[in-house]
N, C-alpha and C positions, 0 to 999 in steps of 0.2 A: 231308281226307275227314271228314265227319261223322258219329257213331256217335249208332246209336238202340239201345236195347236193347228188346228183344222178348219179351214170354211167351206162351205157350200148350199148351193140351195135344197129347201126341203121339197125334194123331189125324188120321186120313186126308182132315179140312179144310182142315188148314192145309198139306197139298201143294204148293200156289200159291207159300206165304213162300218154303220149303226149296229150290223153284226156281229161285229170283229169286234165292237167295242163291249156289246152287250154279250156277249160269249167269253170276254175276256183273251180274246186269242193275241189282242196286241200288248196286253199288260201280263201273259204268257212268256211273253219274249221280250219280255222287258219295258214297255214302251206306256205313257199312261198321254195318250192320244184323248185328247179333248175337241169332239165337236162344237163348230158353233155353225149355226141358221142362219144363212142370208136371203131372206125372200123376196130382198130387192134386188139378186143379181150379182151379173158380173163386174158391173161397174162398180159397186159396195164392194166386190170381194178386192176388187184393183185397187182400193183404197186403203181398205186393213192390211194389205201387205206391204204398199209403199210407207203404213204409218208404223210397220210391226206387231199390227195387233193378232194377225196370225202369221202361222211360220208355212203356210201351205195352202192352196186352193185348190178346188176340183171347179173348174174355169173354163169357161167358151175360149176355143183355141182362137177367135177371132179376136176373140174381145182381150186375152194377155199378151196377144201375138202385137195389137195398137198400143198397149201401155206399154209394155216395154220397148217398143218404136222412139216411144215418148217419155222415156226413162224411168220406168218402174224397173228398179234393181231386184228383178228376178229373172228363172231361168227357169222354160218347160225340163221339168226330172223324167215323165213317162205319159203317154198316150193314156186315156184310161176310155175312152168307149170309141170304139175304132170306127163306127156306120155314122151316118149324117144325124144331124137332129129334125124331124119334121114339123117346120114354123107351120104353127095355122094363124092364117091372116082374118081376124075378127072385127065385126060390126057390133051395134047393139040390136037387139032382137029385132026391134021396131024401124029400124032404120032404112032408108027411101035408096041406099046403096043394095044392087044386089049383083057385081058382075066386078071380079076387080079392078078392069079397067073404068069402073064408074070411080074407084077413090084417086085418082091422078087429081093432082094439087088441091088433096087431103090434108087431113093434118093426123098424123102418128100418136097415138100415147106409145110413151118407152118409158121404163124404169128411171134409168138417168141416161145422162151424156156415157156415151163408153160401153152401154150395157149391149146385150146381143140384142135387142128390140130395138134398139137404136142401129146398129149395124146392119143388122139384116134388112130394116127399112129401108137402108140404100142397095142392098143386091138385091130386093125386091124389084124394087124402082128401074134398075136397072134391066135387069133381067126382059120389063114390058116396056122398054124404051121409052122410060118419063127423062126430066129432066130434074137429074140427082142433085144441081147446086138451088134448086129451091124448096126443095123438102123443106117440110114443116113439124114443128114436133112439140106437143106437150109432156111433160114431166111429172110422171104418176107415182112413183115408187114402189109401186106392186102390184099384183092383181087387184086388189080391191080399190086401187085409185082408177085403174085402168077402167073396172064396171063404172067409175061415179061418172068419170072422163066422157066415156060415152055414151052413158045415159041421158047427160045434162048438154050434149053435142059441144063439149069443146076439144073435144079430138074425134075422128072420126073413125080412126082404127087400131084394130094393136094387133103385133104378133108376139105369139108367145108358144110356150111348145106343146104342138096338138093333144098329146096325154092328158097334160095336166090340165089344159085350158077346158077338155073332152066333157066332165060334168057341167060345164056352166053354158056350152051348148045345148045337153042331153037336158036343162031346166031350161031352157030361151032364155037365158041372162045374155045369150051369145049368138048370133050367127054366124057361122063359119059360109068364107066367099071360094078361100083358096087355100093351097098350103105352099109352104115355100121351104123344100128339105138345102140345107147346109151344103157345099161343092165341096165339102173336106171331112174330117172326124171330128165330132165336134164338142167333146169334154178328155182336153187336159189336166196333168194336176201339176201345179207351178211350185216352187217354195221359193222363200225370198234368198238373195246372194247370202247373206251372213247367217243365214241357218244352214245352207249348204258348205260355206265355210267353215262353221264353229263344227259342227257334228255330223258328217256326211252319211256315219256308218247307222244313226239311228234315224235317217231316212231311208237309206238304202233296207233296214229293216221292216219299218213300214212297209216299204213297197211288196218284201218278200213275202209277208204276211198279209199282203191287199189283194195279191196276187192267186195266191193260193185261194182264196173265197171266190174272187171274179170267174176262175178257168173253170169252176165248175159248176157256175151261180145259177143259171139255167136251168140245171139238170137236178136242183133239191127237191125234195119230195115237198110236195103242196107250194111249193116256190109264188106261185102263180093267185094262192090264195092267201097267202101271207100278203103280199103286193095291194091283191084288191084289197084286200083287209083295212091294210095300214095306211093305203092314200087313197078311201073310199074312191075306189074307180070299178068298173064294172069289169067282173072276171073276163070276159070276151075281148074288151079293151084291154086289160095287162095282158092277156095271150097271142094278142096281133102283137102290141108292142115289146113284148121278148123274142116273137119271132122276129123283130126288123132290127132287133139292138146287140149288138157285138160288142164286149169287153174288151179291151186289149190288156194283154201284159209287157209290151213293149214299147221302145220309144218310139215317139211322132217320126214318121220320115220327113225327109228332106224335100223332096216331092210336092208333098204336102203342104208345109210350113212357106214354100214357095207360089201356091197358088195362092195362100192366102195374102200373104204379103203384094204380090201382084192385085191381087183384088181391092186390096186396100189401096193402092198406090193408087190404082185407075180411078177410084171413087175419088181421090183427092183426102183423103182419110187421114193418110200418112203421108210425109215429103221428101221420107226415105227408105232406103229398105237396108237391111243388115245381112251379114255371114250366120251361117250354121251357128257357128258357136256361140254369137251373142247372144242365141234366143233358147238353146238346150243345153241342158249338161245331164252327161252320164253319170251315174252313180256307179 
């Protein structure tokens, strides 16, 4: 049996993997796919791959599309949720902010450098015409530094993705000012270059069997109460949010991978931009 190792965040996306593993359907066909939890992100997940401590990410296409800019030796293999991600831009309940152009030369909590809270705080930024080279940002590592962050006012906002953030509004741990959805697709899954070297055909397996769950993931009986179930969210919220979230089973376009690169390049993010090939490969 062939082992892949896997990261991502524990988020009510990646559903689909935890099935396939817990059903046995990837160690069916061979495969003994080992999850691992990063609830710090994408910036943690850009790290285990340049260090090899996984062989695969399910990764903000912003946030793998900047490391490997900046040479994290991997390559997007396939698109895995094809609709945008919807950032909600949050305060602390209490907080004397209530309109988002009240946080201009704020200060950001983000996970880390690199992570999509970081990112997105500058197409934020952008988007309401601040001025992106004095962004500010404190360094939380997760949601729960992000609550301490802005409780004790040394950040003043964070974004994170409206789903998951959605209970800690629905408790006033949170107020929600805005949201701010993704200009692209916004969960890739990456593997690093020497796992795509050493063994192509036992990712390409993975995928055919990730695939197979995702095309139909939707349409399972109780789907939707499994979901609230498993990431205490309220059945009405996982029902909006499967109506807005499209799986893909194919590769990222070119299209795509080029607005994001553009976006980055305009922020100053990045200081170059790459060919097709350097940032995908086909299986």
């Amino acid at each position: 049996m062939k082992t892949i190792k896997v990261g991502g965040v524990p988020e009510h996306f990646n559903l689909p993997w935890h099935l396939c593993i817990e059903e046995n359907k990837f160690s069916d066909a061979g495969l003994n796919v080992i999850w691992k939890d990063f609830p710090e992100g994408t910036g943690a997940m850009n790290k285990a791959l340049r260090a090899g401590e996984i062989d695969v990410a399910v990764i903000l296409t912003e946030g793998i599309v900047r490391d490997i800019l900046h040479g994290n030796k991997s390559k997007i293999i396939q698109n895995y949720i094809g609709s945008p991600l919807i950032w909600g831009i949050h305060v602390a309940t209490g907080s004397r902010y209530k309109d988002i152009q009240d946080l201009e030369n704020t200060k950001a909590a983000i996970s880390r450098e690199g992570s999509g809270s970081h990112l997105m705080s500058y197409v934020n930024a952008q988007h309401h015409g601040w001025d992106t080279s004095i962004l500010e940002f404190e360094i939380v590592n997760n949601i729960e530094g992000a609550i301490e962050a802005l409780k004790n006012d040394t950040a003043q906002y964070f974004m994170w993705e409206y789903f998951t953030t959605k209970p800690l509004v629905d408790n006033k741990t949170f107020r929600l000012i805005a949201d701010c959805p993704t200009p692209w697709p916004c969960f890739v899954i990456a593997a690093r270059n020497e796992s795509i070297r050493k063994d192509p055909d036992r990712l390409k397996t993975m995928l055919k069997v990730l695939n197979i769950e995702t095309k139909n993931f939707r349409n399972q009986r109780k789907i939707d109460v499994v979901l609230s179930e498993r990431y205490q969210q309220k059945l009405e919220d996982i029902r909006k949010w499967l109506d807005l979230t499209k799986w893909s089973q194919d590769q990222i376009n070119e299209e795509d991978l080029e607005k994001v690169q553009e976006n980055l390049y305009d922020l100053n993010l990045v200081d170059k931009k790459k060919e097709l090939k350097d940032l995908i490969h086909n299986l």
